[in-house]
C-alpha positions as CSV (number, residue, x, y, z in Angstrom):
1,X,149.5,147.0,111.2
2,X,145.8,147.2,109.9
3,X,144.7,150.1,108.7
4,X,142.6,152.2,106.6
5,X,144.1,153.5,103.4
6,X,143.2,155.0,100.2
7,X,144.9,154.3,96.9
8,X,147.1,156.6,94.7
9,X,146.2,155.3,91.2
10,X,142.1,154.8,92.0
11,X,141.3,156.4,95.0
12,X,139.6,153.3,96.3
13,X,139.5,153.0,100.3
14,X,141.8,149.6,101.2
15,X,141.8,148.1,104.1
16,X,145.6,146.1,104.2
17,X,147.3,143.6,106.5
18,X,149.9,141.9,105.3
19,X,149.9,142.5,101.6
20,X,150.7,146.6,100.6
21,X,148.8,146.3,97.1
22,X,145.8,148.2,96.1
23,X,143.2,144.7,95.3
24,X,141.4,146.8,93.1
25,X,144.4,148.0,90.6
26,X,147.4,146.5,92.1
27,X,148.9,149.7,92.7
28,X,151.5,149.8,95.8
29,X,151.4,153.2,96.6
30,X,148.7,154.0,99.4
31,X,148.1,156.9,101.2
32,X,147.2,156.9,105.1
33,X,143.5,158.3,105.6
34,X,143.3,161.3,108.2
35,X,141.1,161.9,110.5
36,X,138.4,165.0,110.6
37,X,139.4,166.8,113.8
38,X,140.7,170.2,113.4
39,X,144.3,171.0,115.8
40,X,143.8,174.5,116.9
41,X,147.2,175.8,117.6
42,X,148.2,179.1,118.9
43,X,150.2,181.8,117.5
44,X,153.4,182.9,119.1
């Protein structure tokens, strides 16, 4: 499950595989990185 995450503590961008540790700080809590597109939804 690579992906592209950004760390709690530091606010570095990681990039994990296996391991779910920040390699900067060793902090496990990461946050998933969104992407930029904007959902236009309609009001009911």
């Amino acid at each position: 499950m690579p992906g592209s995450y950004k760390c709690a503590r530091c606010k570095q961008k990681v990039e994990i595989d296996i391991n779910v540790r920040c390699p900067f700080c060793g902090h496990r809590i990461l946050f998933k990185e969104r992407g930029a597109a904007i959902k236009d939804l309609k009001a009911r």
